[in-house]
C-alpha positions in Angstrom: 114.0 99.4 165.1 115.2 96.3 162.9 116.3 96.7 159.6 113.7 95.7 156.6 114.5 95.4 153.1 112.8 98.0 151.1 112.2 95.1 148.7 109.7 93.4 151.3 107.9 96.7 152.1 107.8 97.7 148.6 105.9 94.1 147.9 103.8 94.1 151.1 102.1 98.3 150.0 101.8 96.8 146.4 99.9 94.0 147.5 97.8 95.9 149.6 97.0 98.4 146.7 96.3 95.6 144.7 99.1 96.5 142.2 100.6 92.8 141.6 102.2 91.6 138.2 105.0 92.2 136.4 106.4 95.6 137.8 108.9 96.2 135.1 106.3 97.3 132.6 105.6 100.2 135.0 109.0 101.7 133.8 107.1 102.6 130.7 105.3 105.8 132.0 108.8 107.3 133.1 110.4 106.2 130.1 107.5 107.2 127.5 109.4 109.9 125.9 112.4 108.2 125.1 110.5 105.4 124.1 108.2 107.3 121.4 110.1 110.6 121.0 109.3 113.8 122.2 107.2 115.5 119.6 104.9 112.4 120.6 105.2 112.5 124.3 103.7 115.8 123.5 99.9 114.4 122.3 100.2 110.9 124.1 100.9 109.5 127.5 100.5 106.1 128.7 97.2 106.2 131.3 97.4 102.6 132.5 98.1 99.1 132.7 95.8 96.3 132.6 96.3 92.4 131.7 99.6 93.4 130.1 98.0 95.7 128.1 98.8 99.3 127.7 96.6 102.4 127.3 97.7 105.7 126.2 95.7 108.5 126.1 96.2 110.5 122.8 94.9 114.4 123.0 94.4 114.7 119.1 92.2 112.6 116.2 95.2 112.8 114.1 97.8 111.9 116.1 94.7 108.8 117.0 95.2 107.5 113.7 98.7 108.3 112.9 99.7 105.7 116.6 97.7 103.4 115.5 100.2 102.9 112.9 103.0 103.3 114.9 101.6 100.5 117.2 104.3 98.1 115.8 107.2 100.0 116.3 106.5 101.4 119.5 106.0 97.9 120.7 109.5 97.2 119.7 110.9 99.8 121.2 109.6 99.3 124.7 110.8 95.4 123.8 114.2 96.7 123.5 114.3 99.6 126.7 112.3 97.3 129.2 111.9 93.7 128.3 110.6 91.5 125.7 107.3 91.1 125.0 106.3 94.2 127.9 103.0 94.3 126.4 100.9 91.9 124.8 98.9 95.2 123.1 98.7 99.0 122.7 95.1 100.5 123.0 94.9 104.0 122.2 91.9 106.7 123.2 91.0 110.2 122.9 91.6 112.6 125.7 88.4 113.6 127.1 87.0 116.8 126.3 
């Protein structure tokens, strides 16, 4: 059996799944506590990626309101752990019941 890169197969099942784009801002679900601490790991996760943008699902109304002003910072700081401008936005939701 010949050797192929991981690299190539990696590529070729992503672009079957559909998943193409900028992998890099996928390091942002592993990363999520580090990025926004753990006490806030603990009510919010990031749920997806789409057009750059990235949805977190928060599991509280207060901690809702209380990202929503963190928006700014967090952004930064996944600016400065995975790459400049990741993410063009931050949307944030509410867990459903």
């Amino acid at each position: 059996m010949p050797f192929v890169p991981l690299q190539k197969t990696l590529a070729k099942v992503l672009k079957e799944k559909k998943m193409t784009g900028d992998l890099d801002l996928f390091r942002v679900f592993p990363m999520w506590s580090d990025v926004v601490g753990d006490k806030t790991a603990q009510h919010a996760r990031p749920a997806r990626i789409k057009d750059r943008i990235l949805y977190v699902e928060v599991d509280d109304p207060m901690w809702l309101t209380q990202l929503k002003y963190m928006k700014g910072d967090i952004l930064e700081k996944i600016d400065m752990k995975i790459k400049k401008d990741a993410f063009k936005d931050l949307r944030f939701f509410l867990k459903p019941a």
